[in-house]
C-alpha positions, 0 to 999 in steps of 0.5 A: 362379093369380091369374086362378084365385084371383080367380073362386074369391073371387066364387064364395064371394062369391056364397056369403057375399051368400046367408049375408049374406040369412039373417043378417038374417033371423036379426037379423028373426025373433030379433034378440038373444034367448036362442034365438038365443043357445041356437042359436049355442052349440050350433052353434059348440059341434059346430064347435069339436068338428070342428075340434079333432078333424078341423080339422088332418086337414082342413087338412094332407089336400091337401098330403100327399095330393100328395105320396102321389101324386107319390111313390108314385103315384094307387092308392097315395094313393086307397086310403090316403085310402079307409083314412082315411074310415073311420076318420072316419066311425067315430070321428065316429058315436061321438062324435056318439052319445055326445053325443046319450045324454050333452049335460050335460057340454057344456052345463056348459062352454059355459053354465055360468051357464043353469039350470031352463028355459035349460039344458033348452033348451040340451040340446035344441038340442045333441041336435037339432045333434049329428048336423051332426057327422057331415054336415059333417065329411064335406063337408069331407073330400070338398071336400078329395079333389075340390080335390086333383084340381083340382076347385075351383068345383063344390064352390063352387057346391053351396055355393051352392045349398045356401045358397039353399035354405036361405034360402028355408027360413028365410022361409017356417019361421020364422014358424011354427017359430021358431028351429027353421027355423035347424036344419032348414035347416042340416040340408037344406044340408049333406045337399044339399051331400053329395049334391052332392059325391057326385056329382061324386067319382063323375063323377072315378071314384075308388072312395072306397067301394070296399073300405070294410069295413076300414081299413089303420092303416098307410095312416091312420098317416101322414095322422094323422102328418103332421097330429099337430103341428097337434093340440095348437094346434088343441085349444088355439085350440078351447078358446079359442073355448069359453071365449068363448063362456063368458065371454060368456054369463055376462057378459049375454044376448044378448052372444053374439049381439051378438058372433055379428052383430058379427064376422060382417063380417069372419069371412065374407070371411076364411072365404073368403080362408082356403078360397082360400088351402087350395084354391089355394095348398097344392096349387101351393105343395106341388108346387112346393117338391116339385120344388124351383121356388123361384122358382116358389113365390115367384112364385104365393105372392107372387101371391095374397099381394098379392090378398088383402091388397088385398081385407083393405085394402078391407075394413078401410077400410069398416068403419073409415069407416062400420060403422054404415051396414052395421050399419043396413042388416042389423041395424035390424030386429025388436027390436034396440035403439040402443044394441045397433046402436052397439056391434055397430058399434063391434065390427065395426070393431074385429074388422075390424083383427083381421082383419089379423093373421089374414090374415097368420098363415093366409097365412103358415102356408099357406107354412110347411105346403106347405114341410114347417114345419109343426111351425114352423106349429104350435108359434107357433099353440100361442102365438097360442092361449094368448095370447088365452085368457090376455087373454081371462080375466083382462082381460074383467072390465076391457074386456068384450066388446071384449078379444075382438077385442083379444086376436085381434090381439095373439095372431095379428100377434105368432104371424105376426111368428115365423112370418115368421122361418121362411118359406123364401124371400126373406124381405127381398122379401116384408118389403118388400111387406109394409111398403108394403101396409101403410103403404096400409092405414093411409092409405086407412083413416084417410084415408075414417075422417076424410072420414065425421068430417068430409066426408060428411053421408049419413044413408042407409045405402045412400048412405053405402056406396056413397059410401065404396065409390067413395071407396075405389076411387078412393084404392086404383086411385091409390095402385096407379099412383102407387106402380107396385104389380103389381095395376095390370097388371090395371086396364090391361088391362080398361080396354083390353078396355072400350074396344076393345069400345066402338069 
């Protein structure tokens, strides 16, 4: 399982170094600009549409597809999911068509504060993004089928390739067709990923499209059933991120973007950390509890939730230590001034420690769902979402841009502290863990916060990162032996391969 976790991480990893690339380009050709800021409304604005309507169908699909399968069989579970397609693809070309006749409602809530040529532009752009809807709805319907059947790294490497060529886009477009290249390279990668995924669901022989001219609401009933309790707190969360983004653009041009490159350090790992968690855990969780394997759930839960609180520590640490230096090295380009540079830094670390309570509250609804608590799961993201829309309206005025990532660790560690109280097993064993991660955490991170105030003179951004790297490494492999954590096994018995293979 961990084994499994571990090559699906640096497969995505791989993914995000490609997404790495084109965000400096971005930061090149548009730096902190109105189009680029047009660009990110407007797709964050179809993504947030996704999510709220298809996000809890997407996260729920692996779990009940199993058990459809386990318990009325494969036929039964595969023309139950050809039913549910259909009813996506209907539903989504419609609203992608009524988007496309009536943009103004969207704009109007996603920029209330642009008017004359910003709007115009705004609406353009919506008109243009609107189909992605469609295209990238059905890459993540089609990832879910294939990860059911254990298909995990083909998905991944599609993405790959569709990201790569999506870069190449952007380098030879963007001169000549500004913030247009974002566009139709978005285009190209989802509809290469498709057909990509096609291909590999048609190597499975599954017959997704075979008698797809009518739908059966009986088989959608409970999909849609299973997925209801997660509707309202997914609408809610997604009406959250609108109305950032709405505060933020009338707070100042550009601001979207500053946010948009600040987070982007952290929203990259965590995207991956969150599709490991679906991926791997759902299915093996799901099967477990299933068969009633408690020490088995235990067991691959404890697992991945150890591995990925390693990979959050290290990535809390450095961009506590030295934000700057990977802010200098993707950013100090094009024409992004010094003082935008210092508070994308000052942004990034403090999105880094929200990252801590997202890594918790995702890991630990992972668990609640796969155990059949998935009202439990919905109803404390109902909270999480409601705290931070209410601190991000009345305290932006006083704190600015900074109460956004404030508010993402208040609302996410308090909804994952009333989660805790419903996980289903060992509840002490794993509050221990938790405890000593954490108190690791802190260490390492003040610990390189204090040696960049006061030891290290790099000026050099790459040297300064890779300085921070080798000091977090050393403190981490350390701390591992010192405190006899599991992961240590792993370190033991790569340094035997070396060595063996030296002689």
């Amino acid at each position: 399982m961990k084994r499994k976790a571990s090559v699906l991480f640096i497969l995505r990893l791989l993914k995000v170094g490609i997404s790495i690339l084109t965000l400096s380009l971005s930061a090149k050709y548009f730096g902190v600009s109105l189009e680029r800021d047009i660009w990110l409304l407007t797709l964050n604005c179809i993504l947030v549409l996704d999510m709220a309507i298809w996000g809890p169908l997407n996260e729920t699909f692996r779990a009940r597809f199993i058990f459809f399968k386990e318990e009325e069989g494969e036929a039964a579970a595969l023309s139950k999911t050809r039913s549910l397609l259909l009813f996506i693809n209907l539903v989504t070309i419609f609203l992608v068509t009524a988007i496309v006749i009536f943009p103004e409602p969207l704009a109007k809530i996603i920029a209330p504060s642009y008017k004359g040529e910003q709007l115009a532009s705004l609406l353009f752009m919506i008109r243009i993004v609107a189909p992605t809807f469609l295209f990238n709805q059905l890459t993540q319907i089609f990832i879910s089928v294939l990860n059911a059947y254990n298909s995990i790294y083909i998905p991944e490497i599609a993405n790959f390739f569709s990201g790569l060529i999506s870069l190449l886009m952007i380098i030879f477009l963007a001169p000549a067709v500004g913030i247009l290249s974002l566009v139709y390279a978005y285009y190209l990668s989802l509809i290469l990923l498709l057909i990509l995924l096609l291909i590999q669901l048609n190597k499975f022989k599954l017959g997704l499209y075979k008698k797809m001219g009518k739908f059966k609401w009986a088989d959608i009933k409970p999909f849609l059933l299973f997925a209801l309790p997660f509707f309202f707190p997914y609408f809610i969360g997604q009406i959250g991120l609108v109305i950032e983004k709405s505060i933020t653009s009338s707070i100042g041009i550009g601001l979207v973007s500053v946010i948009d490159y600040a987070r982007k350090f952290t929203d990259m790992p965590m995207q991956i950390l969150s599709s490991v968690f679906t991926t791997m855990l759902v299915p093996v969780l799901s099967l477990a509890f299933v068969k009633k394997n408690t020490e088995g759930f235990f067991f691959e839960f404890k697992q991945i939730y150890q591995l990925g609180f390693l990979i959050v520590m290290g990535l809390v640490a450095m961009c506590t230590a030295c934000p700057h230096a990977f802010v200098a090295i993707l950013y100090q380009k094009g024409n992004i001034g010094a003082d935008v540079l210092n508070q994308i830094s000052l942004l990034t670390m403090f999105y880094s420690w929200a990252a801590i309570a997202v890594f918790l509250y995702l890991i630990l609804g992972i668990a609640l769902i796969s155990s059949k608590r998935g009202k439990a799961y919905a109803f404390y993201g109902i909270i999480a979402q409601v705290i931070m829309i209410l601190a991000n309206v009345f305290f932006s005025k006083m704190l600015g841009v900074y109460i956004f990532p404030l508010s993402l660790f208040l609302s996410h560690i308090i909804a994952a502290f009333l989660m805790f109280g419903k996980f289903p097993y060992k509840r002490r064993v794993l509050a221990g863990i938790s405890l000593k991660y954490m108190a690791i955490l802190v260490f390492i991170a003040s610990s390189m916060y204090l040696f960049n105030r006061f030891v290290f003179v790099f000026e050099l951004p790459v040297s300064t990162v890779l300085l921070n790297l080798t000091l977090l490494l050393t403190l981490a492999i350390i701390l591992m032996f010192v405190l006899k954590l599991d992961e240590r096994s792993i370190i033991s018995r790569s340094y035997y391969k070396i060595r063996s293979l030296l002689k």
